[in-house]
BALOBA-1460 file (C-alpha; in Angstrom, 3 decimals):
// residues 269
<rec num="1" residu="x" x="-112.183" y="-134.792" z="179.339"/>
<rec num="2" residu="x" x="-109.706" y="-131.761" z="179.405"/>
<rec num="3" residu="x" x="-106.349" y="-132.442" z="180.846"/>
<rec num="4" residu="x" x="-104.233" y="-130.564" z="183.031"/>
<rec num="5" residu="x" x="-100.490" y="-129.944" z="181.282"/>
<rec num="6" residu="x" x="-97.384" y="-130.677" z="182.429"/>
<rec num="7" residu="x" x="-93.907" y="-130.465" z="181.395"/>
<rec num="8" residu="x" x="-91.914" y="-133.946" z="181.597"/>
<rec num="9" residu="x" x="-89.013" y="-132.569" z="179.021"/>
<rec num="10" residu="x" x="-86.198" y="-134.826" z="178.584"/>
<rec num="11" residu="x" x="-87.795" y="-137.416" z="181.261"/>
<rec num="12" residu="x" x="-87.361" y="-141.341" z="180.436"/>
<rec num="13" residu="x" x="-91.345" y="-143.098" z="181.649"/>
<rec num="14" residu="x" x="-92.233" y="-146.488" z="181.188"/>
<rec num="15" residu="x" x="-96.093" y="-147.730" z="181.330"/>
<rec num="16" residu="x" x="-96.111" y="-151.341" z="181.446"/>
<rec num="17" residu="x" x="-99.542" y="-152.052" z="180.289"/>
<rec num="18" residu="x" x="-99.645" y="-149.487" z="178.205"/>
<rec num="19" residu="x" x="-101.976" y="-150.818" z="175.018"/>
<rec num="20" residu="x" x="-104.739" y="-150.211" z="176.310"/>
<rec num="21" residu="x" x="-107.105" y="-148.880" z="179.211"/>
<rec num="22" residu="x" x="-105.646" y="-146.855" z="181.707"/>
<rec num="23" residu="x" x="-102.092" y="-147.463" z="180.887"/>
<rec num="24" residu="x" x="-102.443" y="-146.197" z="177.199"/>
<rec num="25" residu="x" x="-104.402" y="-142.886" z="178.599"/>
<rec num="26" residu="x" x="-101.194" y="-142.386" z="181.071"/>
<rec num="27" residu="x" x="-98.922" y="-143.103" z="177.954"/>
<rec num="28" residu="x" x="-100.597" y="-140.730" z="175.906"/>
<rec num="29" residu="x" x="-100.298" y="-137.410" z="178.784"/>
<rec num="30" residu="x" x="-96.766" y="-138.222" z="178.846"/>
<rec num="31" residu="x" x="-95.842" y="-138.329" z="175.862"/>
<rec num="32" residu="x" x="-97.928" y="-134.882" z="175.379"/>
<rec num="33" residu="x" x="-95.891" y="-133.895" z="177.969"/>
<rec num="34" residu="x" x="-92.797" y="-134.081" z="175.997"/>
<rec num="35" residu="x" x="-91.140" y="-137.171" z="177.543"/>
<rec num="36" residu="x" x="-89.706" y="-140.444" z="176.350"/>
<rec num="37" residu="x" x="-92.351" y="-142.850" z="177.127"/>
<rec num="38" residu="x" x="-91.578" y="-146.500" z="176.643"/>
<rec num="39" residu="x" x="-95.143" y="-148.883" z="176.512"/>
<rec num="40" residu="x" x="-95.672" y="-152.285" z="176.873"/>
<rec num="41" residu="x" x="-97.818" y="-154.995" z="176.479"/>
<rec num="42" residu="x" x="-98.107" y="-158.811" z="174.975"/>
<rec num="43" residu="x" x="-100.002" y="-157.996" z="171.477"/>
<rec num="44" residu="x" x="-98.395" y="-156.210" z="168.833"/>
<rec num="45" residu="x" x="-101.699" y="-155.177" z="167.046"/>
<rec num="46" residu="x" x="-102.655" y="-153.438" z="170.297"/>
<rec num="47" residu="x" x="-99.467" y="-151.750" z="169.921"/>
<rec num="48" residu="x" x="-99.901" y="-150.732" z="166.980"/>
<rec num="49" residu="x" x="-103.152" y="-149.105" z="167.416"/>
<rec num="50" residu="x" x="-102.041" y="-147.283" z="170.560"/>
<rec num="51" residu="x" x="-99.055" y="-145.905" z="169.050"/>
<rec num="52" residu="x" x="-101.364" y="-144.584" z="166.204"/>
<rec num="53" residu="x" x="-103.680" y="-142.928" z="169.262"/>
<rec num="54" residu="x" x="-100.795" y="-141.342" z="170.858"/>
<rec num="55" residu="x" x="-100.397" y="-139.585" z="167.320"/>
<rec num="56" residu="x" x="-97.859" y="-136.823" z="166.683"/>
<rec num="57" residu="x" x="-95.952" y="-136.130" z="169.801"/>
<rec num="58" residu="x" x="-92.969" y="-134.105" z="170.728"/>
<rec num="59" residu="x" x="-90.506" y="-137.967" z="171.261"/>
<rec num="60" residu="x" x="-91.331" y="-141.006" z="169.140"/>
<rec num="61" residu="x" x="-92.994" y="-143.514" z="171.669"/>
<rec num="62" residu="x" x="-91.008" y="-146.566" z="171.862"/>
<rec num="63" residu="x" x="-92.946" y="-150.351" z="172.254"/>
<rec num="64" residu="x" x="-91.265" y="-153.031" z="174.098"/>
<rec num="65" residu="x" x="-93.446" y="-156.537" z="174.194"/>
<rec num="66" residu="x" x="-93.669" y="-157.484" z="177.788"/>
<rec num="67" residu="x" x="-95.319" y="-160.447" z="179.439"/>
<rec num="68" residu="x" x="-95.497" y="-159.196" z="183.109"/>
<rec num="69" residu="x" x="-96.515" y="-162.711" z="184.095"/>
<rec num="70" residu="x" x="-93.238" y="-163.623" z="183.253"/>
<rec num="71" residu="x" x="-89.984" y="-162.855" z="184.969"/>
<rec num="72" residu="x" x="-87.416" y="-163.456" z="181.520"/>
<rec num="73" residu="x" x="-89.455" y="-160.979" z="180.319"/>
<rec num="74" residu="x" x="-89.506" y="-158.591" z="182.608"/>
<rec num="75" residu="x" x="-85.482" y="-158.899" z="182.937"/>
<rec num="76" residu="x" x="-85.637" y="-158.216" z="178.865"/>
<rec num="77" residu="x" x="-87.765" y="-155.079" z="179.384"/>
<rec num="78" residu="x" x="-85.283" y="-153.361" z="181.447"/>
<rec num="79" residu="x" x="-82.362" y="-154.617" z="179.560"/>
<rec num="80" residu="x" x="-83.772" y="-152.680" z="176.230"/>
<rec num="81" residu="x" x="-84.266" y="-149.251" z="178.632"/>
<rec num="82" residu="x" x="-80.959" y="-149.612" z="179.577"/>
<rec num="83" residu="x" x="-79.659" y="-149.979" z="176.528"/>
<rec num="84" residu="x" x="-81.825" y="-147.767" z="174.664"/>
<rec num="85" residu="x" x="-81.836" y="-144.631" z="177.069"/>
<rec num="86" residu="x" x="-79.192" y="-145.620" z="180.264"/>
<rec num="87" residu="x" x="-81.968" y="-144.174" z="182.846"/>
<rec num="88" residu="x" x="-85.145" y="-144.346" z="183.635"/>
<rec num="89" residu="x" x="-86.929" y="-141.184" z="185.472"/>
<rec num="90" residu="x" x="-90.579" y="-142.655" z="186.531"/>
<rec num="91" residu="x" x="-92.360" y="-146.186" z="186.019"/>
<rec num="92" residu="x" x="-96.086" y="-146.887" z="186.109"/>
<rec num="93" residu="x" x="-96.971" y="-150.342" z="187.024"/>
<rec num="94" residu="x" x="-100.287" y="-150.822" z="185.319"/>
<rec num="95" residu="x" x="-100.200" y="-154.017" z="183.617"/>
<rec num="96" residu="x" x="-102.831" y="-156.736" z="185.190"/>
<rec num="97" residu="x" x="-104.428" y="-160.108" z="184.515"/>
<rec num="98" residu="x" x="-108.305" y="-160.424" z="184.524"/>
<rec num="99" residu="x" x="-107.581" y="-164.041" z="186.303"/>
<rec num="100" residu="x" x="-108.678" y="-164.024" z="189.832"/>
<rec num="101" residu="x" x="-112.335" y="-162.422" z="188.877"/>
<rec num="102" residu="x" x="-115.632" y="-164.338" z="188.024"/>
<rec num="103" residu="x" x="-115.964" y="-166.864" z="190.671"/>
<rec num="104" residu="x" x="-116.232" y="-167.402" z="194.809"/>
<rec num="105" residu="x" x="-113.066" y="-168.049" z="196.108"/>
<rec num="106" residu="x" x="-113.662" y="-171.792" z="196.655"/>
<rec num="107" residu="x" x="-114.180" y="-172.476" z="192.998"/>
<rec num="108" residu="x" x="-110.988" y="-171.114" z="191.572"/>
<rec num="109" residu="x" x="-108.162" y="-173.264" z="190.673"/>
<rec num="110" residu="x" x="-104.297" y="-173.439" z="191.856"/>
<rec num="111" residu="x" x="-103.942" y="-172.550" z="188.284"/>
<rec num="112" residu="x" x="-106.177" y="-169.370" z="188.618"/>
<rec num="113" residu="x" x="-104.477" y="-168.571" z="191.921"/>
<rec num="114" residu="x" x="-100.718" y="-168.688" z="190.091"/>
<rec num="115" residu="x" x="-101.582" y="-166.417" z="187.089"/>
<rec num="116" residu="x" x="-103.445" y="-164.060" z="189.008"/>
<rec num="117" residu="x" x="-100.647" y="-163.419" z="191.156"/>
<rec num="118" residu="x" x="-97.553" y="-163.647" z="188.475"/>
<rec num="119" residu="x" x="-99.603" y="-161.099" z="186.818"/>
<rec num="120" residu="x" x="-100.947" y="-158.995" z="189.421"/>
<rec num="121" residu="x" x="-98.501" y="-159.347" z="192.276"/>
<rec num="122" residu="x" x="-95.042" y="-160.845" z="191.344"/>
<rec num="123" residu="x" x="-94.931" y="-158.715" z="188.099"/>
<rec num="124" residu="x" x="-95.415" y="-155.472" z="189.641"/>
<rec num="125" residu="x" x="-92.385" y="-156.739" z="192.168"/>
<rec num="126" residu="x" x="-90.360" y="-157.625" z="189.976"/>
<rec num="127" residu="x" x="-90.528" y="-154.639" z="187.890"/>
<rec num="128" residu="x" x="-89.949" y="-152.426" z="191.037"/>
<rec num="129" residu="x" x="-86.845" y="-154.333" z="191.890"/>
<rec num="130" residu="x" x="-85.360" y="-153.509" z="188.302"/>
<rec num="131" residu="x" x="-86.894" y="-149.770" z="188.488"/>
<rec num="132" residu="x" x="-85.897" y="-148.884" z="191.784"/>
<rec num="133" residu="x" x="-82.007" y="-150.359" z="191.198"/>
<rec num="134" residu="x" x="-81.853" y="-148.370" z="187.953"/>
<rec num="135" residu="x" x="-83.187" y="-144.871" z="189.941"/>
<rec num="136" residu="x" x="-80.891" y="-145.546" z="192.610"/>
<rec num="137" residu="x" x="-77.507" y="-146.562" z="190.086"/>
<rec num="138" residu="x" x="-78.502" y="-143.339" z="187.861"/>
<rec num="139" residu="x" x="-76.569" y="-140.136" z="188.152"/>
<rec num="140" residu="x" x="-78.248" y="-137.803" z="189.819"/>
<rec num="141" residu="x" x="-80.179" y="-140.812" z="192.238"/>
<rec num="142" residu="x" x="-83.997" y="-140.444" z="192.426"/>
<rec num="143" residu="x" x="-87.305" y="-140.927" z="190.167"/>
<rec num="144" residu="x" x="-90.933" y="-141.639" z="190.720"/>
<rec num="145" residu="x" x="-93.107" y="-144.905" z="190.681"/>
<rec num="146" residu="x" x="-96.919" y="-145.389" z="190.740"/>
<rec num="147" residu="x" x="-98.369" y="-148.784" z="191.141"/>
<rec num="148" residu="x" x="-102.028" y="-148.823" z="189.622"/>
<rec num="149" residu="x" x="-103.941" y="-151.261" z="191.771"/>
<rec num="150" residu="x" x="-107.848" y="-151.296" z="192.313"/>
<rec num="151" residu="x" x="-110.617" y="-150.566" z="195.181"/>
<rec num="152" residu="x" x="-111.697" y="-154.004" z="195.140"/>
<rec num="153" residu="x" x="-107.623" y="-154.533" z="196.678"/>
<rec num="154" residu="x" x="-108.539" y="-151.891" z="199.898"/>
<rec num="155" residu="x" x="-110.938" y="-154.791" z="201.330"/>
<rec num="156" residu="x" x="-111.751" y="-156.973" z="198.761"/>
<rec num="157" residu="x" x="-114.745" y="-157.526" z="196.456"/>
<rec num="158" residu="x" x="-117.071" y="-161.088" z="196.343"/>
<rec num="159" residu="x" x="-116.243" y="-163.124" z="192.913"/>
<rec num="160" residu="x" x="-112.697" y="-161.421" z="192.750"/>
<rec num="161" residu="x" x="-110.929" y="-162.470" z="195.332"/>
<rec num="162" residu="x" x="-107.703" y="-163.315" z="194.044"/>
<rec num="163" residu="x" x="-107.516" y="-160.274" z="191.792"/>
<rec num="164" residu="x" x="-108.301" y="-158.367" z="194.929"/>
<rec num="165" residu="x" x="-105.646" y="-160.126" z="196.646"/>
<rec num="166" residu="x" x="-103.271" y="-159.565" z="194.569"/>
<rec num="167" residu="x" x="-104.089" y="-155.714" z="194.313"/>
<rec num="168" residu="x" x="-104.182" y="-155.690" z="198.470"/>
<rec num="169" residu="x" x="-100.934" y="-157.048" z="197.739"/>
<rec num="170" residu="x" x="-99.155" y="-153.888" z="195.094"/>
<rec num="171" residu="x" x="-101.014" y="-151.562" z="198.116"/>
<rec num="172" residu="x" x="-98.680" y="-152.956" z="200.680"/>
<rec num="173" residu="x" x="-95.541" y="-152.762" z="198.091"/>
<rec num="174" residu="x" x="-96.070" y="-149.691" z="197.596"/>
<rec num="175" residu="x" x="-96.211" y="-148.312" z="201.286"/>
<rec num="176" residu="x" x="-93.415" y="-150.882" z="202.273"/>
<rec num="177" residu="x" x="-90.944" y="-149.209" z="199.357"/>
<rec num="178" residu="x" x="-92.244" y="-145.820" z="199.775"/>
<rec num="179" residu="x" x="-90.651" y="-145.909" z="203.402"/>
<rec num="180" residu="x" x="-87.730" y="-147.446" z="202.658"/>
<rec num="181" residu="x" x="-86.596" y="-145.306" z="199.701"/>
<rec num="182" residu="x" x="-87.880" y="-141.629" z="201.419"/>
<rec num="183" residu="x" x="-84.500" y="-140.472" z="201.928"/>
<rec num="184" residu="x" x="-83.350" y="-141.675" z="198.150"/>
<rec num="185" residu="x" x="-85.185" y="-139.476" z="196.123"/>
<rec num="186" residu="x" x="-87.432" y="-142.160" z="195.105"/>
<rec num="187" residu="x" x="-91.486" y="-141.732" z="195.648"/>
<rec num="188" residu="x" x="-93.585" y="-144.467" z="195.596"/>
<rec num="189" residu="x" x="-97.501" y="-144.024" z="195.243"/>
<rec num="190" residu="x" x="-100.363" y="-146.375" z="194.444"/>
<rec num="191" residu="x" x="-103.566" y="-145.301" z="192.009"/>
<rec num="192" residu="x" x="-106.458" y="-147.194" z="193.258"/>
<rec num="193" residu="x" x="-109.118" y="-146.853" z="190.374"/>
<rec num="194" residu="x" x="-112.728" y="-147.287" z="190.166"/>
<rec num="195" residu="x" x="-115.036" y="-148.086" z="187.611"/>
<rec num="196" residu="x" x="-113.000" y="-146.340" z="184.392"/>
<rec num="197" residu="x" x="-114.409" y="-147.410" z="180.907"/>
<rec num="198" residu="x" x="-111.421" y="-149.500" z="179.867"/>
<rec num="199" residu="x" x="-111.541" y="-152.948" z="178.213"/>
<rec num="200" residu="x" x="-111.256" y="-155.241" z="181.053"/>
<rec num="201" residu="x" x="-114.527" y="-153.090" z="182.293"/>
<rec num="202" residu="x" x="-116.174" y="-153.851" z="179.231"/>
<rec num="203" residu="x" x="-115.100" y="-157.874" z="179.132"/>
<rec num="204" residu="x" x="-116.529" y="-157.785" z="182.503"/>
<rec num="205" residu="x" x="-119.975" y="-156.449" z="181.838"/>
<rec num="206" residu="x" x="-120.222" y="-159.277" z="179.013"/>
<rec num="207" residu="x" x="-118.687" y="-161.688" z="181.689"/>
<rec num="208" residu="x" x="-121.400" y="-160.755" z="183.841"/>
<rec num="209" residu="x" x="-123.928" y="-160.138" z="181.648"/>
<rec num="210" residu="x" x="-123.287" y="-163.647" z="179.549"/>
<rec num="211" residu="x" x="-123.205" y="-162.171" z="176.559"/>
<rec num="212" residu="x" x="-126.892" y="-160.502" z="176.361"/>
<rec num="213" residu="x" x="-127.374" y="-156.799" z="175.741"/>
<rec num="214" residu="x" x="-129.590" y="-156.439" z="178.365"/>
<rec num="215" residu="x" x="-128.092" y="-158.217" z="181.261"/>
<rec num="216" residu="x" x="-125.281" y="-156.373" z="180.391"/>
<rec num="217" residu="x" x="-126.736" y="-153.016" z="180.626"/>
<rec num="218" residu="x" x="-128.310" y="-154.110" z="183.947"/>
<rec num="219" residu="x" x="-124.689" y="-154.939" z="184.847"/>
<rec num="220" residu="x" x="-123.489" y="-151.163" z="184.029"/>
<rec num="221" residu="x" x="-126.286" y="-150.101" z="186.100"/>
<rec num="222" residu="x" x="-125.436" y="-151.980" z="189.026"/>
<rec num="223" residu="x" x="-122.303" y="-150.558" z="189.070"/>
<rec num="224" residu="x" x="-123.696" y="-146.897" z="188.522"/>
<rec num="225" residu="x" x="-125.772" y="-147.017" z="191.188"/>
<rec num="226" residu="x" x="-123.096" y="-147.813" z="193.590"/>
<rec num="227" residu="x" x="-121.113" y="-144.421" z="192.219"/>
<rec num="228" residu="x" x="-122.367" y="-141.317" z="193.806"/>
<rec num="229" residu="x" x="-121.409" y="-139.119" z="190.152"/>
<rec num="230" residu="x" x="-123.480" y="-141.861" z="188.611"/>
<rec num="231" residu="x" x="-121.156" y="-142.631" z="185.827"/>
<rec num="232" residu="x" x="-118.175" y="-144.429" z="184.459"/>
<rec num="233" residu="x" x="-115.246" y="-142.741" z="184.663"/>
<rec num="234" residu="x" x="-112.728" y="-141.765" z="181.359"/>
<rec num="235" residu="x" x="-109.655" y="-143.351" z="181.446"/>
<rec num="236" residu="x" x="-107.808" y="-139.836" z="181.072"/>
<rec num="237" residu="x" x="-109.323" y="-139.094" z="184.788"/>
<rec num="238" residu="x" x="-106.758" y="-141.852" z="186.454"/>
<rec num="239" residu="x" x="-104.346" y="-140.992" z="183.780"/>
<rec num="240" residu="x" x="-104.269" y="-137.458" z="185.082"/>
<rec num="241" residu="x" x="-103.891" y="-138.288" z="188.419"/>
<rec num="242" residu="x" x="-101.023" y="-140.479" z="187.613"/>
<rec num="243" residu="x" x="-99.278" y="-137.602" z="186.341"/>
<rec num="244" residu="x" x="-99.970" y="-135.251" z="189.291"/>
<rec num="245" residu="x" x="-98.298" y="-138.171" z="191.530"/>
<rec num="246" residu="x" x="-95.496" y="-137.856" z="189.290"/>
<rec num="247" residu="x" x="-94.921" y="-134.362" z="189.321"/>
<rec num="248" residu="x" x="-92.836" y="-131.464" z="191.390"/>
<rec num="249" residu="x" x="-96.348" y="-131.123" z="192.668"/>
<rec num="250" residu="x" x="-96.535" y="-133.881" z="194.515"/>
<rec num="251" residu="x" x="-92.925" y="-133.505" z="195.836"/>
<rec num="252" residu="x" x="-93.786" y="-134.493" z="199.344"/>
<rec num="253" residu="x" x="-95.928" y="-137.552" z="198.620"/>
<rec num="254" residu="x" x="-94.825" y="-140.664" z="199.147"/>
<rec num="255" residu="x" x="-96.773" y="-144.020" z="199.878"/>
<rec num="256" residu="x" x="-100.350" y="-143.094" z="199.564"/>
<rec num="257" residu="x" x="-102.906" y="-144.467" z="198.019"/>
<rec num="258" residu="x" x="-104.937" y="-142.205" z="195.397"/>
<rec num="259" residu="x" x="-108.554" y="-143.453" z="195.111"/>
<rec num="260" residu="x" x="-110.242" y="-142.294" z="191.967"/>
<rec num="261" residu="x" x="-113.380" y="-143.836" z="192.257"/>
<rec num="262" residu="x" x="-115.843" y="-141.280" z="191.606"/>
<rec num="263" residu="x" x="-116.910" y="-141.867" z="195.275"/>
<rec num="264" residu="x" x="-118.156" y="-145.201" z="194.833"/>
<rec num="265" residu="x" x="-115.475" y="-146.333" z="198.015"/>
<rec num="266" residu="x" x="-116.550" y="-143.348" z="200.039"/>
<rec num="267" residu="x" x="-118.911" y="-144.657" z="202.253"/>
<rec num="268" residu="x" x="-116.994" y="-148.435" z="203.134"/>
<rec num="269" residu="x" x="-113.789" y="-146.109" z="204.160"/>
């Protein structure tokens, strides 16, 4: 997929969830864009490997292991930017927790319930409380955030409720901050993405498809034949729209909710 450039020169981003998916496509555009782009994730390996996929860029990415299911680490995170770089210019909550997908609401656990919201919810919360103190105590005030949260969170999707929940719930984050912070020189949008081909797509077609090749190819076309361009989209297409949100272009945006979806939302909207 070709990308549209931009110019993020001298700008500090962090993409928590950045190892893989959607969050390593978004790392990758910024850092092509010439920024500072700090990643995170839990595994080390996957950080490795995405680091070696972002390649030669213009500033060294930096990796910063992150459990965004848990606070201390989240307060450890933004202790390293600030003490690393003393700003921070835009933030992309992508990070997310398969927990809360594969079985009718009355089946899951408390367990289930907890870790799908301290990953999906209270992490994206609690890394907007540190992000949006560090844009407003910066000199000159002001950045950008996008939340990445899901179509199955604008009304909710059978066997993922609590994921869908919990991505209803980074929706209304988003449109409660955006309003508060419209005067600070802070924007706050929310990517709602489709079907992309990312890893937790693919662990969800063997989920669904129990492990056989052909139930799992039935799964795929399931989903294809709910999305009117009739195919999966490339991680680079949310990625790119992340960017646009985060740009001069977008200057007077501020708590919507992008849907890149390929259409597959269009007609329950």
């Amino acid at each position: 997929m070709s990308n549209v450039k931009y110019d993020f020169a001298g700008k500090v981003v962090l993409v928590t969830g950045g190892t893989s998916g959607i969050g390593l496509a978004t790392a990758k555009l910024f850092a092509e864009a010439g920024t500072t782009i700090v990643l995170t994730g839990r595994q080390q390996q996957k950080a490795d490997s995405a680091l070696n996929l972002i390649g030669n860029v213009p500033v060294k990415p930096q990796f910063i292991p992150t459990d965004n299911s848990q606070p201390e680490s989240i307060l450890n995170l933004f202790q390293e930017i600030k003490q690393q770089f003393g700003k921070l210019d835009i933030a992309v909550n992508n990070a997310a927790d398969e927990t809360g997908i594969g079985k009718p609401l009355h089946e899951f656990e408390l367990a289930d319930f907890e870790q799908a919201m301290a990953a999906n919810l209270r992490g994206v919360w609690l890394c907007m409380q540190q992000e949006i103190r560090m844009m407003l105590e910066q000199n000159p005030a002001g950045g950008a955030i996008v939340n990445v949260a899901s179509i199955n969170g604008l009304g909710g999707a059978p066997g993922g409720a609590l994921y869908a929940a919990a991505k209803a719930g980074v929706i209304a984050l988003t449109k409660a901050s955006a309003q508060e912070l419209a005067t600070q020189q802070i924007r706050v949008n929310v990517l709602a993405p489709g079907a992309h081909d990312t890893p937790m797509l693919q662990d969800m077609f063997k989920m669904q498809g129990e492990d056989d090749l052909q139930k799992q190819e039935e799964v795929k076309q399931m989903y294809l034949n709910f999305i009117p361009q009739k195919r999966i989209g490339d991680p680079s297409e949310a990625a790119n729209a992340i960017l646009w949100l985060c740009s001069d272009a977008a200057s007077y945006i501020t708590g919507h909710t992008m849907i890149v979806d390929g259409g597959m939302s269009a007609s329950m909207r």
